[in-house]
Every structure is written in structure tokens, then in C-alpha cells.
C-alpha positions in Angstrom: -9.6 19.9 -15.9 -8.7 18.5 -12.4 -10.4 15.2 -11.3 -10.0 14.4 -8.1 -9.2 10.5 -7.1 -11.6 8.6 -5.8 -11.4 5.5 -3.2 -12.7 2.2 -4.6 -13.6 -0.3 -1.8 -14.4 -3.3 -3.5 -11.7 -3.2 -5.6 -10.6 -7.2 -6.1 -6.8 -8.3 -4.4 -5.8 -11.7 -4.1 -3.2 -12.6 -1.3 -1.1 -15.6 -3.2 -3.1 -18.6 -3.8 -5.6 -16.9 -1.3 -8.6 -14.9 -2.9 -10.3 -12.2 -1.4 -12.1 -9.4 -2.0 -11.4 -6.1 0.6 -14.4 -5.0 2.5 -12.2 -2.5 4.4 -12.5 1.3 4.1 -9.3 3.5 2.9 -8.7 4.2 6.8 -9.7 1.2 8.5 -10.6 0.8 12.5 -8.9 0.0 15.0 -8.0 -4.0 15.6 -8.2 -3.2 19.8 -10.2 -6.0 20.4 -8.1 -8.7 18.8 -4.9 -10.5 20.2 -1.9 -11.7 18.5 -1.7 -15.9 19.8 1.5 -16.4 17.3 4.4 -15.0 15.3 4.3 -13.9 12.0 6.4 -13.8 9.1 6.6 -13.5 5.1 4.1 -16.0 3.6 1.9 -16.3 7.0 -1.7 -15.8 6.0 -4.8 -15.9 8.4 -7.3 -13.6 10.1 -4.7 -12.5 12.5 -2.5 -11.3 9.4 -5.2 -9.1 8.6 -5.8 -7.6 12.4 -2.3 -7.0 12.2 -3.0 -4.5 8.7 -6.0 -3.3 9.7 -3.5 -2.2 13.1 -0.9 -0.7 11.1 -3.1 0.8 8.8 -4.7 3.3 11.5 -0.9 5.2 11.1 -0.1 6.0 7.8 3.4 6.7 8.6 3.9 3.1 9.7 1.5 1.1 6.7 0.7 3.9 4.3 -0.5 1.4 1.5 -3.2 0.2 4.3 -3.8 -2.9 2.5 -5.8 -5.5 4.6 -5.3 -8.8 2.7 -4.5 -11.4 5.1 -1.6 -12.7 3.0 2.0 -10.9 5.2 3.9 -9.8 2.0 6.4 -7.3 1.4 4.4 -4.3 2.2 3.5 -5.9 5.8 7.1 -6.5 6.1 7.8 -3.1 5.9 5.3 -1.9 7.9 6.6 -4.6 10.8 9.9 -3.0 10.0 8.6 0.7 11.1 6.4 -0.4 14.3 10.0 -1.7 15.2 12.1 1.3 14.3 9.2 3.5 16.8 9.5 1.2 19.4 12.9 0.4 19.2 13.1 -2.9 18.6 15.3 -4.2 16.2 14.2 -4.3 12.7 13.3 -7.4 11.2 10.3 -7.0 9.6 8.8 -9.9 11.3 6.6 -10.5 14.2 8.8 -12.4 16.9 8.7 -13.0 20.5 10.2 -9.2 21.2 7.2 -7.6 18.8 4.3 -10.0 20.1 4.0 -8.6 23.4 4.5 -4.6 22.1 1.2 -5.4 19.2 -0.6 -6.7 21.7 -0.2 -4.0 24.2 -1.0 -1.4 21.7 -3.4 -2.9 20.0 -5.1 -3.4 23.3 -5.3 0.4 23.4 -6.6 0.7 20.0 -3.4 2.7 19.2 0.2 3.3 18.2 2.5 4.5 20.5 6.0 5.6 20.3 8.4 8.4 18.4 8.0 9.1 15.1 9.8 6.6 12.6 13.0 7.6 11.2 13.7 5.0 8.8 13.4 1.1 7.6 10.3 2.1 5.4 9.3 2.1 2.2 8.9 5.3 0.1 5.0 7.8 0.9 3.4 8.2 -1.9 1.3 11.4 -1.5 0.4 14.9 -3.0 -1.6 12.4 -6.4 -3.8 13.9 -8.5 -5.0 13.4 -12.3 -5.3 15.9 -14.8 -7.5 14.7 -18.4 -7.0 16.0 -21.1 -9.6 14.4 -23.7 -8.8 10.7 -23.6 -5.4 11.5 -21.9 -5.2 11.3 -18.2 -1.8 12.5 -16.8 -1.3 11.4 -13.3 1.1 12.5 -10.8 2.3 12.3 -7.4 5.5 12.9 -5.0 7.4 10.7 -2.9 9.1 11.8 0.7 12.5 9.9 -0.9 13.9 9.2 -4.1 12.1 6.9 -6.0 10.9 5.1 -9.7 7.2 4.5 -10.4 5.0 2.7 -12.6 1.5 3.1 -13.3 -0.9 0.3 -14.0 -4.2 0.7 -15.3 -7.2 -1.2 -16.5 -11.2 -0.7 -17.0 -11.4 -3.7 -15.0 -10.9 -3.5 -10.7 -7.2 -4.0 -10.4 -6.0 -8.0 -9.0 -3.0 -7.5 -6.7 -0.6 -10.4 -5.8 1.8 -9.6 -2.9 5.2 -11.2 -2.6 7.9 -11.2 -0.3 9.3 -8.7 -2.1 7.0 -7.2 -4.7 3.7 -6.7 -5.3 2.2 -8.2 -8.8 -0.2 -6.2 -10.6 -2.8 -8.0 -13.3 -3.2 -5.1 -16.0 -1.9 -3.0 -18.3 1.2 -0.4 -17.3 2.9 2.3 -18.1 6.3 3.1 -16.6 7.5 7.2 -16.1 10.9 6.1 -16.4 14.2 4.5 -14.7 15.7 7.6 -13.1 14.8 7.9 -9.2 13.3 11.2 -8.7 10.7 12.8 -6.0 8.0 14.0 -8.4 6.9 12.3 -11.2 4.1 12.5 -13.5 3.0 10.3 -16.7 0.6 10.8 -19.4 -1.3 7.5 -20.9 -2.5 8.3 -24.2 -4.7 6.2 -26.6 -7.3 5.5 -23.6 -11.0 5.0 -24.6 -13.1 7.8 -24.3 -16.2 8.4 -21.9 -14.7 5.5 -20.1 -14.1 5.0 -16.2 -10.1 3.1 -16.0 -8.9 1.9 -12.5 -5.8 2.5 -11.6 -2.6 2.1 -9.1 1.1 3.8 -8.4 3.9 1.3 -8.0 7.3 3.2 -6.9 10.2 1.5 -5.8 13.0 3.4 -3.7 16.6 3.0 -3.7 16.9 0.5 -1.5 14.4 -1.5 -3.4 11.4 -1.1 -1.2 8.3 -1.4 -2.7 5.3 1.1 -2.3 1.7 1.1 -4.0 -1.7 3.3 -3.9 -4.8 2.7 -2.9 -7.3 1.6 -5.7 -8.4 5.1 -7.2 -10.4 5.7 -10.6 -10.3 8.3 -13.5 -13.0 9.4 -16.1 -11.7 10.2 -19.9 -13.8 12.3 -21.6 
């Protein structure tokens, strides 16, 4: 039996010692009204840290977590880190005076401009679906480059914490393995049954960049 994943939108994430709760959709619009009036970094937080996201977001190739927090973790970092490669600007992963004006310009335009990105970014997650089998879901999914991946899981809406260089997950998880591979898929056994169970993929590549789903939800039966 296939189940297809499903988007959860008010799935709770914390940003640090910041709360909030998402009210974005899985593709969010454009930020093309909003300017950029400072530089950003690792552990800046505000409303401008979320226009930011919600920019990046609209390309999946740059942000393909899409996570609109406000908090600039690890995952904005790398998402910094490919606007820069695509408009070739050096990549540092943070917003300086070189980036400022490029955002701006393009966010202006309610777009991103530039050639593709060719590296500097963390590991696409794509091709997941879940399979159930009773009260065991098996969930899998592929990665563009070599990676590991843990799945976490929990009847509850998943808490995120984002770091400067991880993201912290508040449930219960399950790990595929240590090797690095492109296609990966675990079984969780032992779940409740007739039960709805939130859940996230966590990979992290080679180079130690970290990569996580959207929110999604299974059914046991």
C-alpha cells in the first residue's frame, strides 16, 4: 500500500530561544516587497531573517528545506552559500555588503536570477515516499549526492531547533545507517496502530552539510 506524504503547515519549530509557530505554505511567496536594511549572519534572528527564507525558498535549488523560521541557522547558511555560488559572489554563507545589494535587487523583482548552482550546498532530498505495511511504515527517499540519514518521528508535530551547524530534532529517531549512500530507505517497526505519526528526514553529506524535509505525516493501519 502506497501513502502518499502529506504537507503539514502548522507543524511547531522553534528558532533557538525564539518560539514560533510556521504559518507559511510548503512553497512560500515571493518577499518582492521587502528590503534587506542590514547584514546577516549565523545567530541573527528577526523578521528580515524570515523575508530572507521566504526569498530563498521560492528556488528549491538554492533553500530546498524552505524553512521560514526567523532564526539564520545552518540551513540559511547554506542556502546564503548557493545565492552566492549563482551570482558569483564568493561563498560565505553570510549576508555582507557584496550580497546586500544583489538580495535586494532580486528580491525587488520577486525573483532569482543567475546560472544554475554548481556547488556549496547541502545534499536534495527528493523522490520520498512511504510504504505501510500494518503498523510498519518504511520510508524512503534519494539524495542528488552521497549522503547518511536519520528519521525522526513522533505522534506529536515535530519541534525543530536550528544551529549553526545542525538542526535539533525533539522526538523519537531512527537512523538507516552510517554508510553514505544515494538511496536509502528504513523500516520503523513496533508503531501504534490506526495512528497518524509525524515525521522528518535528516541526511547529512560528506562534507557535513546538513539537509531536512518538510513536516509530512503517515497513517499505520
Amino acid at each position: 500500500m502506497k501513502i502518499t506524504t502529506k504537507k503539514i503547515t502548522n507543524a511547531l519549530f522553534t528558532t533557538g530561544l525564539l518560539a514560533a509557530t510556521l504559518a507559511v505554505s510548503v512553497v512560500p511567496a515571493l518577499a518582492s516587497a521587502d528590503t534587506l536594511y542590514r547584514q546577516l549572519e549565523v545567530g541573527s534572528r528577526g523578521n528580515d531573517v524570515s523575508s530572507l527564507q521566504t526569498f530563498l525558498a521560492s528556488d528549491a535549488t538554492i533553500y530546498p528545506q524552505g524553512l521560514v523560521t526567523g532564526y539564520f541557522g545552518s540551513l540559511t547558511k547554506s542556502a546564503v552559500s548557493n545565492f552566492q555560488v549563482r551570482n558569483g559572489i564568493s561563498s560565505v554563507g553570510r549576508v555582507g555588503p557584496q550580497t546586500l545589494p544583489v538580495l535586494n535587487a532580486q528580491m525587488a523583482l520577486g525573483m532569482n536570477m543567475g546560472a544554475s548552482v554548481t556547488g556549496g550546498r547541502s545534499a536534495q532530498i527528493s523522490n520520498v515516499g512511504v510504504s505501510i505495511n500494518g503498523n510498519v511504515p518504511t520510508i524512503a527517499w534519494t539524495t542528488d549526492e552521497l549522503a547518511k540519514g536519520v528519521v525522526y518521528y513522533s505522534t506529536s508535530p515535530l519541534v525543530a531547533f536550528e544551529r549553526e551547524n545542525a538542526v535539533d530534532i525533539n522526538s523519537a529517531s531512527i537512523m538507516t545507517d552510517t554508510n553514505f549512500r544515494s538511496s536509502q530507505s528504513i523500516a520503523i517497526p513496533n508503531l501504534a496502530s490506526n495512528t497518524n505519526y509525524f515525521y522528518m528526514i535528516y541526511t547529512t553529506d560528506q562534507s557535513g552539510n546538513v539537509s531536512v524535509t518538510w513536516p509530512a505525516v503517515f497513517h499505520t493501519n
